[in-house]
ROKOL-958142 format. One record per residue (C-alpha): residue number from 1; x, y, z. Coordinates in steps of 0.05 Angstrom, whole numbers, m for minus. Each point is the difference from the previous one (the first is absolute). Example, Ala and Ser with C-alpha at 12.3 -4.5 7.8 and 13.67 -1.06 7.14 Angstrom:
[tormar 1; [246; m90; 156]]
[tormar 2; [27; 69; m13]]
END
This chain:
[tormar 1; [1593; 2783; 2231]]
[tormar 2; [m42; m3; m59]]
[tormar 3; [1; 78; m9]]
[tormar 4; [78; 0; 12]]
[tormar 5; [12; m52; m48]]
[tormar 6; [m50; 46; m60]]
[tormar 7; [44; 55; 25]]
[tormar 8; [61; m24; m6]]
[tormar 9; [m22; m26; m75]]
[tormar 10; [m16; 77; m21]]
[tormar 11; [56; 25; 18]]
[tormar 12; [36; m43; m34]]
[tormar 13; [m39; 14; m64]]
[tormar 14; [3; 63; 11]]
[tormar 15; [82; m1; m5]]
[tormar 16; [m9; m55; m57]]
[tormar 17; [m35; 62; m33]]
[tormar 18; [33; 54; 23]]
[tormar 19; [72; m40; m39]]
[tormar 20; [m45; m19; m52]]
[tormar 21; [m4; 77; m17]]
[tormar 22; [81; 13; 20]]
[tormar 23; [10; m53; m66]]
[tormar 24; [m21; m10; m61]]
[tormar 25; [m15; m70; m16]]
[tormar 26; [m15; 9; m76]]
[tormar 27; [53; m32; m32]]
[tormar 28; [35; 27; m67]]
[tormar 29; [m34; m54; m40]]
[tormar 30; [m63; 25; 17]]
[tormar 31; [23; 77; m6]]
[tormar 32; [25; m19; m67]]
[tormar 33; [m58; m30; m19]]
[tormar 34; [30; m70; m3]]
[tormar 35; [61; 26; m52]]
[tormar 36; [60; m3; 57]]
[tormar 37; [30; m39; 54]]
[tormar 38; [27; 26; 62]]
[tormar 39; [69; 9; 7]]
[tormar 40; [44; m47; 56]]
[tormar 41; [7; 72; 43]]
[tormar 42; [m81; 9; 1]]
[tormar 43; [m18; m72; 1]]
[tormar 44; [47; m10; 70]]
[tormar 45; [m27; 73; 21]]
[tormar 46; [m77; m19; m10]]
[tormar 47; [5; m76; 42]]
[tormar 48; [34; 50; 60]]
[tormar 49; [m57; 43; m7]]
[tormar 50; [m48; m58; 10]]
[tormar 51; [46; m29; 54]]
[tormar 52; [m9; 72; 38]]
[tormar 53; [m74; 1; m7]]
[tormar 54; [m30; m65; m1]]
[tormar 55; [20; m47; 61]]
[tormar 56; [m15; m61; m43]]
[tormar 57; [62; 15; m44]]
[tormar 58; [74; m5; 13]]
[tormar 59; [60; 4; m43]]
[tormar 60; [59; m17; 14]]
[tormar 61; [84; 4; m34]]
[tormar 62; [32; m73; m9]]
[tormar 63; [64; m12; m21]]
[tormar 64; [39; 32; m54]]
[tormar 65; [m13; m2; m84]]
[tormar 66; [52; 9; m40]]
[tormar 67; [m18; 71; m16]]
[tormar 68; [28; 20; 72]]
[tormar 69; [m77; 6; 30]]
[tormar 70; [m31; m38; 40]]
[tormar 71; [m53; m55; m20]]
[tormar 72; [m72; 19; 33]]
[tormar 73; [m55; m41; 29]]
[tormar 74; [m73; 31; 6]]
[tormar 75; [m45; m41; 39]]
[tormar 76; [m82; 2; 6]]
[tormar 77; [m25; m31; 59]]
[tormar 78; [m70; 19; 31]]
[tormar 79; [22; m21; 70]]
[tormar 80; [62; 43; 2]]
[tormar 81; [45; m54; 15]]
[tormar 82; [64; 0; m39]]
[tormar 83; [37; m61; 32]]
[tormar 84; [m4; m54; m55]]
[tormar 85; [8; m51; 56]]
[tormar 86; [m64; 16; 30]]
[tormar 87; [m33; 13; m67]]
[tormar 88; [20; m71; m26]]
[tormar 89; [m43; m30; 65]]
[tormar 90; [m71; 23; m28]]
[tormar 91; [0; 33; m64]]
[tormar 92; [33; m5; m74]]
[tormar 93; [52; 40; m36]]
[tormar 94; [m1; 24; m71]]
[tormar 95; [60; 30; m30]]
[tormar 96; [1; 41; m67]]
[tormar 97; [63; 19; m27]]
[tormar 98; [1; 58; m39]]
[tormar 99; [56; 38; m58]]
[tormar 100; [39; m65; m3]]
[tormar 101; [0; 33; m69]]
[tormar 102; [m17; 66; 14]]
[tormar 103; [m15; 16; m80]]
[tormar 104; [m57; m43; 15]]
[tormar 105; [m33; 50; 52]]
[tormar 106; [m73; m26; 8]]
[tormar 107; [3; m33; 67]]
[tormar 108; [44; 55; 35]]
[tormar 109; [m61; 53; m19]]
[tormar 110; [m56; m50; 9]]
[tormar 111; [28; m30; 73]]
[tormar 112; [3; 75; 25]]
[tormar 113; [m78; 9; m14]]
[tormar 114; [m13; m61; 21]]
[tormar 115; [38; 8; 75]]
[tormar 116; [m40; 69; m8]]
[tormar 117; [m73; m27; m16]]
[tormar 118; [3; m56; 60]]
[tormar 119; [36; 41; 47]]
[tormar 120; [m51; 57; m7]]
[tormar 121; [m50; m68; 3]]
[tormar 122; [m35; 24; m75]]
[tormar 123; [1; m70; m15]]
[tormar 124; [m6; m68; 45]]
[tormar 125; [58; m1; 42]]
[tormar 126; [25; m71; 17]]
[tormar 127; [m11; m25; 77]]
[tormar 128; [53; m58; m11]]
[tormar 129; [48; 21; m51]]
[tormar 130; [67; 42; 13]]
[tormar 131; [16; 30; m71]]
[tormar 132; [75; 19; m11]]
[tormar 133; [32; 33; m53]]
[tormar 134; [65; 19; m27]]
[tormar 135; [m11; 73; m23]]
[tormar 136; [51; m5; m59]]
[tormar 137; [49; m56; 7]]
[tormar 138; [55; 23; m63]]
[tormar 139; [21; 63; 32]]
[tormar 140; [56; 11; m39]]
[tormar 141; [m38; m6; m65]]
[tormar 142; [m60; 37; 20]]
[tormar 143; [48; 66; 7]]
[tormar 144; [27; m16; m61]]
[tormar 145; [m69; 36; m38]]
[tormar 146; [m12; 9; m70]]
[tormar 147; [m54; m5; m49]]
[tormar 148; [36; m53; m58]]
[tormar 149; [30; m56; 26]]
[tormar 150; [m73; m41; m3]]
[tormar 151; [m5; 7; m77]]
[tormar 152; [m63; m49; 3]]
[tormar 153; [m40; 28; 53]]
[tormar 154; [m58; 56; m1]]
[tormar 155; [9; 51; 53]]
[tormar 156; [23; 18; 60]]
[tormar 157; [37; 63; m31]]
[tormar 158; [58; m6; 46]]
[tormar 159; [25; m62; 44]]
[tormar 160; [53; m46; 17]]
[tormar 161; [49; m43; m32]]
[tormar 162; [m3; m70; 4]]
[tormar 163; [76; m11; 27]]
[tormar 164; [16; 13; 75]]
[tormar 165; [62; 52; 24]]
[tormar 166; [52; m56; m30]]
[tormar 167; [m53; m18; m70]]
[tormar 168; [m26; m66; 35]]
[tormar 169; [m59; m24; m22]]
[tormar 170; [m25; m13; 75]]
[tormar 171; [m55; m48; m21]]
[tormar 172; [60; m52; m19]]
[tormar 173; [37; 12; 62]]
[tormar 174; [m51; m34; 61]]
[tormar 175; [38; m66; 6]]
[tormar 176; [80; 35; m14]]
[tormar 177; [m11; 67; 36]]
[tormar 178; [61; 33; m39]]
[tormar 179; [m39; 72; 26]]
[tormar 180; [m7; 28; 51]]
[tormar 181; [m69; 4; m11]]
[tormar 182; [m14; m71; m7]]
[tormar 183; [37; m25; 77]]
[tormar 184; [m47; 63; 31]]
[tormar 185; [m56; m36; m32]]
[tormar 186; [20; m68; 30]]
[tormar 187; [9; 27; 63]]
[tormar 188; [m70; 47; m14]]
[tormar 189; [m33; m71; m15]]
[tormar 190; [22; m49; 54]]
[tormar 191; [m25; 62; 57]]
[tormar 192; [m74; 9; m47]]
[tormar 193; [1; m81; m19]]
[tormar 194; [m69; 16; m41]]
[tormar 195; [m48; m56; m16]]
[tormar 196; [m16; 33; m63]]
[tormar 197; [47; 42; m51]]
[tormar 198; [m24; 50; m65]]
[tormar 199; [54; 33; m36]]
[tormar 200; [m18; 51; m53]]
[tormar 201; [22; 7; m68]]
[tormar 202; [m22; 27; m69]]
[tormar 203; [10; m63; m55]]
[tormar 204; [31; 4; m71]]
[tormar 205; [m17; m46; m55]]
[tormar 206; [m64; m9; m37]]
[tormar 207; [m55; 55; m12]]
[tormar 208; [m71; m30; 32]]
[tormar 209; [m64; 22; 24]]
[tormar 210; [16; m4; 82]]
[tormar 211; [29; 58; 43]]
[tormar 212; [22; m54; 48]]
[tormar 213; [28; m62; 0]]
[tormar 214; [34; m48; 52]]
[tormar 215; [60; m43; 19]]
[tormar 216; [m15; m45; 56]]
[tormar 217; [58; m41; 29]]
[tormar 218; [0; m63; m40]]
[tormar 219; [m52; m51; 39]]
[tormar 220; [38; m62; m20]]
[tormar 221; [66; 34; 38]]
[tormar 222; [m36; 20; 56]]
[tormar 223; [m32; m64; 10]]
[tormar 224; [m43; m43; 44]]
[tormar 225; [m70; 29; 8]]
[tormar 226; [31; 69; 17]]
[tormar 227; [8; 2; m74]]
[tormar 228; [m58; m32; m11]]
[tormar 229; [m35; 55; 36]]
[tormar 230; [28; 57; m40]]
[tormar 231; [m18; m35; m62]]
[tormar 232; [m64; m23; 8]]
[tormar 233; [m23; 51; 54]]
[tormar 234; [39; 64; m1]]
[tormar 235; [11; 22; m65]]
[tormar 236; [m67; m22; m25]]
[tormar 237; [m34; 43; 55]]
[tormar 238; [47; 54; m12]]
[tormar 239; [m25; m4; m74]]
[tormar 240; [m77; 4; 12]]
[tormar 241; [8; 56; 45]]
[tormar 242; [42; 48; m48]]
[tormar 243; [m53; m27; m53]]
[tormar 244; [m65; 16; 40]]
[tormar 245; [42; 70; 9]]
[tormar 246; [8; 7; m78]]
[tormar 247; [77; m22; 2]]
[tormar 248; [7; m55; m35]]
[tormar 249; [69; m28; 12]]
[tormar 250; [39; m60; m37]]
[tormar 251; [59; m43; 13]]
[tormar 252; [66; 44; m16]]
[tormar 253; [5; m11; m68]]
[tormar 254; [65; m26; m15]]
[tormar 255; [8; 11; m72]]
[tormar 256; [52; 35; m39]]
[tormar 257; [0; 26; m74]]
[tormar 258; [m61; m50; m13]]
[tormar 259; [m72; 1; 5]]
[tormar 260; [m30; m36; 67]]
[tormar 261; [m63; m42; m36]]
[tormar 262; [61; m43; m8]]
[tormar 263; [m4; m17; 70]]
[tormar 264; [57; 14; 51]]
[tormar 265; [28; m22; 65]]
[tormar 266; [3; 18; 72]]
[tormar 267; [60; 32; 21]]
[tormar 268; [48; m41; 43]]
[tormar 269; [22; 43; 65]]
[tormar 270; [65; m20; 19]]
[tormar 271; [21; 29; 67]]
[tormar 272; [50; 62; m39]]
[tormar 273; [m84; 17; m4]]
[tormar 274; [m33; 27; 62]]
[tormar 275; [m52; m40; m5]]
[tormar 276; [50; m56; m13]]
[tormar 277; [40; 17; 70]]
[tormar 278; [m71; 9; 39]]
[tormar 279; [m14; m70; m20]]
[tormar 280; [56; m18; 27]]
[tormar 281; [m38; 10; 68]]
[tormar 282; [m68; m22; m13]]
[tormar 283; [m20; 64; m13]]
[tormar 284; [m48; 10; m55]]
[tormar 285; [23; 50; m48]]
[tormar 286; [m29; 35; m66]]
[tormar 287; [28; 46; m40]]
[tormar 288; [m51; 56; m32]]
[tormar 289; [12; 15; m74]]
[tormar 290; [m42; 61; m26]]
[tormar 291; [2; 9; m79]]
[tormar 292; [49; 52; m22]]
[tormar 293; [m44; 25; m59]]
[tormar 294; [m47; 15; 46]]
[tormar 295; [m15; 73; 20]]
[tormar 296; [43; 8; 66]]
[tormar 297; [m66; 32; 42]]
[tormar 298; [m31; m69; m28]]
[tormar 299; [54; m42; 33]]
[tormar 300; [9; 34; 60]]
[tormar 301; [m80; m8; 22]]
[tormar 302; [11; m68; m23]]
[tormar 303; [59; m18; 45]]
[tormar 304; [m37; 30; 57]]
[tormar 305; [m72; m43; m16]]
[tormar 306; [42; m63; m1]]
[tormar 307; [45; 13; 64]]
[tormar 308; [m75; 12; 37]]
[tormar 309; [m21; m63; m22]]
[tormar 310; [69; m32; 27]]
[tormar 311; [m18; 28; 66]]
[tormar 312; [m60; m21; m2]]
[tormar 313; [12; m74; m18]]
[tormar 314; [58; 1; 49]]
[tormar 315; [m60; 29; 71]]
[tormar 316; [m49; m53; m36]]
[tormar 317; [55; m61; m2]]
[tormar 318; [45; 18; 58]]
[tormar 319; [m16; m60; 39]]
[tormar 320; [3; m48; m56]]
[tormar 321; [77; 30; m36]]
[tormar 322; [27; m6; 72]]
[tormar 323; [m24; m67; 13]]
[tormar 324; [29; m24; m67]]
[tormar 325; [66; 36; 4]]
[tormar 326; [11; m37; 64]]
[tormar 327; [m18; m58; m29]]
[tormar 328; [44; 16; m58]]
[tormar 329; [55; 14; 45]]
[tormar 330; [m9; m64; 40]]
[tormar 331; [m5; m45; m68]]
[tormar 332; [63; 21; m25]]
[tormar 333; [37; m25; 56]]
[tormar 334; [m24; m74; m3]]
[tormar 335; [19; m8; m77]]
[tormar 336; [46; m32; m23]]
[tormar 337; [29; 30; m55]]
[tormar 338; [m11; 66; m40]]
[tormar 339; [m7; 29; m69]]
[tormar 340; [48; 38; m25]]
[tormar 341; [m23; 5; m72]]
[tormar 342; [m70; 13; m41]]
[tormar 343; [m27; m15; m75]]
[tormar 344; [m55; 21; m32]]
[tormar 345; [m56; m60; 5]]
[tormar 346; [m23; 10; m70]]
[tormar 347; [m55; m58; 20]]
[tormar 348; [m36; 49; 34]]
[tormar 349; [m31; 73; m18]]
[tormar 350; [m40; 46; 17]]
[tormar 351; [m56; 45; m49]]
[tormar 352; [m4; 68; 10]]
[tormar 353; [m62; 50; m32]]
[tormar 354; [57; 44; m21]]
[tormar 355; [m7; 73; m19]]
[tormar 356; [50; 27; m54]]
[tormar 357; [1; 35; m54]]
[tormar 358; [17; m36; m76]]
[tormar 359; [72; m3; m14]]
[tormar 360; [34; m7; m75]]
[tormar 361; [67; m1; m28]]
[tormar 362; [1; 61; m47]]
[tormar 363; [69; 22; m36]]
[tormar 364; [37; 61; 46]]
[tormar 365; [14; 65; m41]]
[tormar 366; [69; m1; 35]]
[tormar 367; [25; m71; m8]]
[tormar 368; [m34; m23; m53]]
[tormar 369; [m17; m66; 33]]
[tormar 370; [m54; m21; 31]]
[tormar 371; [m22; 25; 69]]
[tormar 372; [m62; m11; 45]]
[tormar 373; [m61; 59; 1]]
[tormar 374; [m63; m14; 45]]
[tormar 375; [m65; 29; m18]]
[tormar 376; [m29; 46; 50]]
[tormar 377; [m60; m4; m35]]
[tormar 378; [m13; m74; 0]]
[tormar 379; [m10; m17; 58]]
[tormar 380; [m22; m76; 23]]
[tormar 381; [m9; m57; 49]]
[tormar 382; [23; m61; m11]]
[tormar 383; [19; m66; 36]]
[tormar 384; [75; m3; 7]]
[tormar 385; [53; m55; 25]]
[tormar 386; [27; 13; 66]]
[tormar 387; [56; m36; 30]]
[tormar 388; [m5; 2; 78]]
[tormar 389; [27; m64; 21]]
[tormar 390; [70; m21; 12]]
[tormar 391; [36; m72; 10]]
[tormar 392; [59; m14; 47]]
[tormar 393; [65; m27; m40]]
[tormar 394; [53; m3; 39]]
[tormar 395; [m5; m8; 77]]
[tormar 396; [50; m11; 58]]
[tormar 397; [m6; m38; 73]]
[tormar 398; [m5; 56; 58]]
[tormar 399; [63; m13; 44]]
[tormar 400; [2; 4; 70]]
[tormar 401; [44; 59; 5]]
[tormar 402; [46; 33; m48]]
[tormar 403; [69; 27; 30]]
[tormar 404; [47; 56; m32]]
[tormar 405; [59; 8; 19]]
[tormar 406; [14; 79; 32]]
[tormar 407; [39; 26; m52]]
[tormar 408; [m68; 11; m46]]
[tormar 409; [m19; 50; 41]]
[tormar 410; [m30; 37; m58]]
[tormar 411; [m49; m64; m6]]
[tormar 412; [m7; 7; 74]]
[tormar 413; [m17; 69; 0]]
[tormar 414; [m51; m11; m41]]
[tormar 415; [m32; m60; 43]]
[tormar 416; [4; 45; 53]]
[tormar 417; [m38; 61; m21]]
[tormar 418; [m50; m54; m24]]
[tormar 419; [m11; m25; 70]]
[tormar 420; [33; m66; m14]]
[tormar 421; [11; m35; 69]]
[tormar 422; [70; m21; 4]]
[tormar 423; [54; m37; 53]]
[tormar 424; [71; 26; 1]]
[tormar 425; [40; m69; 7]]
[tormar 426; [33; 8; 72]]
[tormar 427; [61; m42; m13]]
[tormar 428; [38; m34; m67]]
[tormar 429; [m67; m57; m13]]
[tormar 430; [0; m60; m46]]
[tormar 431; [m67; m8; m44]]
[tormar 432; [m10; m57; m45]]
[tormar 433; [m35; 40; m63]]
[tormar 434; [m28; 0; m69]]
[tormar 435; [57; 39; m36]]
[tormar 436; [m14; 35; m69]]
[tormar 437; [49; 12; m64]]
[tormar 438; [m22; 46; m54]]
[tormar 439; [m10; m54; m56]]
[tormar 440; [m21; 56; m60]]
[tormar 441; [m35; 66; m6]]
[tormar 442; [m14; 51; m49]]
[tormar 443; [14; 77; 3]]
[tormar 444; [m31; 66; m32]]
[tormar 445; [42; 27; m58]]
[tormar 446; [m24; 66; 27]]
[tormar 447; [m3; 40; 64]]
[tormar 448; [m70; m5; 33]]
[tormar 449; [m5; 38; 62]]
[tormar 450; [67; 3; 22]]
[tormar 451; [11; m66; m10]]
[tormar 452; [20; m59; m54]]
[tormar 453; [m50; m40; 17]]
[tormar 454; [3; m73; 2]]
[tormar 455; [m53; m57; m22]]
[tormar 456; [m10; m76; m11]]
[tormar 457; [43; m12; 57]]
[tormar 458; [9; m81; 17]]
[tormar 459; [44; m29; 53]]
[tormar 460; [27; m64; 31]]
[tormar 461; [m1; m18; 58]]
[tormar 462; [32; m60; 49]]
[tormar 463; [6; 4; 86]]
[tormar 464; [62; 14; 41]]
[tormar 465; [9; 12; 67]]
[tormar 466; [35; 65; 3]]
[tormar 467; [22; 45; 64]]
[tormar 468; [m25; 68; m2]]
[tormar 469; [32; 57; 39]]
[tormar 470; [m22; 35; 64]]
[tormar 471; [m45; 63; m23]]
[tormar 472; [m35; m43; m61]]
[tormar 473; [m71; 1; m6]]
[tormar 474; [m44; m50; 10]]
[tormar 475; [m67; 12; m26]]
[tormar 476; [m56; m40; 12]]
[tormar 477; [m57; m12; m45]]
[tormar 478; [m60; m11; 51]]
[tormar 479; [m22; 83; m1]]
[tormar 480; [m41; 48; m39]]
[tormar 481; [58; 15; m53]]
[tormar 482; [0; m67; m13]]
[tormar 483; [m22; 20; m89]]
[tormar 484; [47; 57; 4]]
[tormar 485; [63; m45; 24]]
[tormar 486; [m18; m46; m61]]
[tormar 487; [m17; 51; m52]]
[tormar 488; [72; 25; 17]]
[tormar 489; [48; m52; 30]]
[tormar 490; [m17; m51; m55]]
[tormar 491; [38; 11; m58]]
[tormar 492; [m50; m22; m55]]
[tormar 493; [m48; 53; 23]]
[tormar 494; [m19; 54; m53]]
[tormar 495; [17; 50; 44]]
[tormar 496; [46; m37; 47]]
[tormar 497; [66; 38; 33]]
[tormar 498; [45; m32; m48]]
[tormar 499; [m44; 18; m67]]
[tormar 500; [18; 70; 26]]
[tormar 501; [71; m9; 5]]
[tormar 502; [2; 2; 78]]
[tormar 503; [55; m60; m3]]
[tormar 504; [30; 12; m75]]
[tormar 505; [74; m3; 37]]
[tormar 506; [m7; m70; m1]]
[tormar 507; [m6; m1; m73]]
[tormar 508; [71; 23; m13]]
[tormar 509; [64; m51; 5]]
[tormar 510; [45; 34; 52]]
[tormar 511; [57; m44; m13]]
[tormar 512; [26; m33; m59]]
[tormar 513; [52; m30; m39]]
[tormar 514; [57; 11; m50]]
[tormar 515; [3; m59; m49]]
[tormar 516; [78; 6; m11]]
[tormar 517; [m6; m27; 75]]
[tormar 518; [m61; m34; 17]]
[tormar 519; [1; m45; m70]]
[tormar 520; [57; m38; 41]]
[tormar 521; [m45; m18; 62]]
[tormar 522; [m55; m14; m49]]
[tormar 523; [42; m49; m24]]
[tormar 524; [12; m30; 71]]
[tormar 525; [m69; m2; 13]]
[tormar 526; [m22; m35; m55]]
[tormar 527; [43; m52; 8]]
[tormar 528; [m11; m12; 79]]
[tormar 529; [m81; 0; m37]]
[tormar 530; [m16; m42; m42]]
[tormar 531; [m67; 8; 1]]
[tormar 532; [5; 71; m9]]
[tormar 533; [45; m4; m65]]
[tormar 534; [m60; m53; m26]]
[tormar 535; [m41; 60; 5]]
[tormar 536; [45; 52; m26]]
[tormar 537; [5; m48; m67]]
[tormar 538; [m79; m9; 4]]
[tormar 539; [m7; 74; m5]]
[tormar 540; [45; 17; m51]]
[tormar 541; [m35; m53; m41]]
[tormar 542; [m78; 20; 10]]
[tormar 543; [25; 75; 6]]
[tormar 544; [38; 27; m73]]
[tormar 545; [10; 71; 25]]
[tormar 546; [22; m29; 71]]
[tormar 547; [43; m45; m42]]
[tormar 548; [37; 59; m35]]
[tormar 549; [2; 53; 52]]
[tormar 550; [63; m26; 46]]
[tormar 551; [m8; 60; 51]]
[tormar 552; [m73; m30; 9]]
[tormar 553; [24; m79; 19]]
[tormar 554; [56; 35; 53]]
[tormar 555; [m54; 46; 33]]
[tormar 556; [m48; m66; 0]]
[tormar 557; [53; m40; 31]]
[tormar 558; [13; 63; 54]]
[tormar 559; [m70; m7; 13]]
[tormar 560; [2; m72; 23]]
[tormar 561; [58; 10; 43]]
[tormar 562; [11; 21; 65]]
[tormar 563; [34; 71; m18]]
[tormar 564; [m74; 29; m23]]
[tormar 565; [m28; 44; 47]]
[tormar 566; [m59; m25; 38]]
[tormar 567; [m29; 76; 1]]
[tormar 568; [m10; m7; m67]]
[tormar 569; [m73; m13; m18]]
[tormar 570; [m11; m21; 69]]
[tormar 571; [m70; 40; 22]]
[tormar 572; [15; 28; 72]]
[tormar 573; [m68; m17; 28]]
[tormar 574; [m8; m65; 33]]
[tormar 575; [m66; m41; 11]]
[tormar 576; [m9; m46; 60]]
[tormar 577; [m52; m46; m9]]
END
């Protein structure tokens, strides 16, 4: 059997090889000598070459992108199972995402060596540890090649622009899905569900010492001693590895058009992020920022040094990130009420031995004024002020179940590819509920990604008992998308379904009045009111410009009648308690 079994193993070796010769596995990085990245056509074409000659690799098409091709998975798993079901029972899952910006090319040509190098087992290949990656994730904008668009950033000579098939910026679009791209990633997600997520990017900003730096999912956000893990556990290791590899890496520096001895803060990942939509799930997510001013063979090595170290934090703490995303998991549905909102808390910091280079203000030859030059040549360390913790400020009781009525189906579409368990009322059912109306928001004076997006949004609130229709949704709260229902179905959230104009129809007066008419059952009303015309006359008094504005004091007095429209302001999602 023994003899068999050897046999068996050379042959298949032997074919391994024989491939191995069929294909080239040098990539055009390395042929290059680290001054290009590989197109989307040879990136796709060299995973299928691995697929066909290494057993431990698969890749697969998912959904559509917005470019008219398909999305595609590549998975690396020792065992040569491919069913994420029977993965999930024993072993991890890391998923990197790679070309969300394909101008920022480092992790598309550094993932390909690195599926390469374990594949071909040059370096320790992980016993526990499923890696998954999306080979380029903005299709569309990875065709679109040129060799301008990054006006900062030091090589490759040709890549991708940042803007999908339709110009999306696709790293705003996790928690809307307006693309294509982003509901195949949803779906691409919920089949993977990853315990950890690395997204790859090249930063802008400051000039500094580091090739890399990082953007962990803010700890405070993620919460509970999951986040406690990844702040005092995960990125720390992650930090003396790269550094006993000669990387030294550094908090994303999150400075703009100033120097960063000043001290800067974290970046807040709201789920438009990735790593703001993984959170969503307990997944831990990082984003990778390599330094664009540094040479593009420099980042590239980088980017693959870190996402070994990721791999290998990920085999080394398997056990202990499942057992605290469960717990995570299992936490959140015993609170009682959730965060929607985060501050800075300035009470606490964090030093950092900073690397940089010295920055001045020194007059521009063009403008005349003054503009910022860093020294190449000055290099230092210093300590610097970092600002890693946040404070919840505004917070909301988690409902039993939300319900929405059927004619949102956009909202509903959206729950759905997001594996939102839901109840289709069977018959017209009365619910006594928590009902919102849109008490003030703010709006973008300019487009942002499709959308006039809107901010500081309050509400009131009071309970009615109202009877929805058969085919409403009843959605309870008690399951896994418990921080995605919230992040979206509450109104106040930064990145809720109404801040992205999901339910603006309910902003606009469908009915109204003319005053030639309706200042005669004004009249009526006031008199069957007192109480009402008390408060008319206290208004005019308090108010000067309500005072003098006589179309105002009719459309008031509209508003306190029975003729106004109860659509109007009157949020569509409903919270039973």
């Amino acid at each position: 059997m023994k003899k068999i079994f050897i046999l068996l193993l050379l042959v298949i070796l032997s074919c391994n090889s024989k491939k191995e010769k069929e294909y080239n596995f040098t990539t055009v990085f390395e042929k290059s000598d680290g001054l290009e990245t590989a197109t989307y056509a040879e990136t796709i074409q060299y995973y299928k070459n691995l697929a066909a000659t290494y057993a431990s690799i698969k890749i697969d098409s998912i959904g559509e992108t917005d470019s008219g091709k398909p999305l595609h998975m590549v998975t690396l798993n020792t065992d040569g199972i491919f069913n994420f079901s029977e993965i999930r029972k024993n072993k991890r899952i890391l998923l990197i995402n790679n070309g969300i910006h394909p101008g920022e090319s480092d992790g598309i040509d550094a993932t390909m060596m690195l599926y390469r190098d374990l594949a071909k087992g040059k370096i320790t290949v992980p016993k526990n540890t499923v890696i998954v990656t999306i080979p380029i994730y903005n299709v569309g904008g990875s065709l679109n090649r040129n060799s301008t668009t990054r006006t900062n950033q030091n090589g490759p000579k040709a890549y991708g622009f940042r803007g999908n098939a339709r110009n999306y910026d696709l790293n705003r679009d996790f928690i809307k899905c307006d693309t294509k791209n982003a509901k195949t990633f949803a779906q691409l997600f919920h089949i993977v569900q990853p315990d950890v997520f690395i997204d790859n990017h090249v930063s802008n900003g400051a000039d500094y010492q580091y090739t890399l730096t990082h953007l962990f999912t803010q700890h405070n956000k993620l919460g509970g001693d999951l986040g406690a893990y990844l702040h005092n556990e995960m990125m720390p290791n992650l930090e003396q590895q790269l550094a006993d590899k000669d990387w030294d890496i550094t908090p994303y520096v999150n400075v703009f058009n100033k120097t960063p001895e000043s001290g800067f803060s974290q970046f807040m990942d709201s789920p438009r992020y990735s790593t703001g939509y993984t959170t969503l799930f307990n997944t831990i997510g990082m984003m990778v920022e390599t330094h664009m001013l540094k040479p593009y063979k420099q980042r590239v090595e980088g980017t693959y040094e870190l996402m070994k170290s990721m791999v290998d934090i990920t085999e080394n703490d398997g056990e202990k990130i499942k057992k605290l995303r469960e717990h995570a998991n299992k936490k959140l549905l015993t609170n009682k009420t959730y965060t929607l909102n985060w501050e800075l808390d300035t009470s606490k910091t964090s030093t950092l031995n900073f690397k940089g280079f010295e920055g001045e203000m020194i007059p521009s030859e063009i403008t005349g004024k003054q503009r910022l030059k860093f020294n190449r040549n000055k290099p230092f360390t210093k300590e610097v002020s970092y600002q890693n913790y946040f404070k919840p400020t505004d917070s909301v009781t988690i409902p039993s179940a939300y319900i929405i009525p059927q004619g949102w189906w956009p909202v509903i579409d959206l729950l759905k590819i997001n594996n939102t368990e839901m109840i289709q009322l069977e018959k017209d059912s009365s619910y006594s509920v928590e009902s919102y109306k849109i008490k003030d928001y703010k709006s973008r004076n300019t487009p942002y990604e499709g959308h006039y997006l809107h901010y500081n949004t309050t509400v009131s609130s009071e309970v009615k008992t109202i009877t929805f229709k058969k085919g409403d949704y009843l959605i309870k709260t008690n399951q896994t998308s418990l921080r995605y229902l919230l992040e979206t179905l509450e109104p106040q959230a930064p990145d809720s379904f109404f801040n992205w104009n999901f339910f603006d129809t309910i902003l606009q007066q469908k009915e109204g009045f003319s005053p030639y008419v309706w200042e005669e059952k004004a009249k009526l009303i006031l008199l069957q009111n007192p109480r009402l015309q008390i408060e008319l006359n206290l208004k005019k008094s308090y108010e000067p410009d309500f005072a003098n504005n006589w179309y105002a004091q009719l459309d008031w007095i509209h508003k306190k009648s029975e003729n106004y429209e109860k659509a109007h302001l009157q949020y569509p999602v409903y919270r039973v308690k």
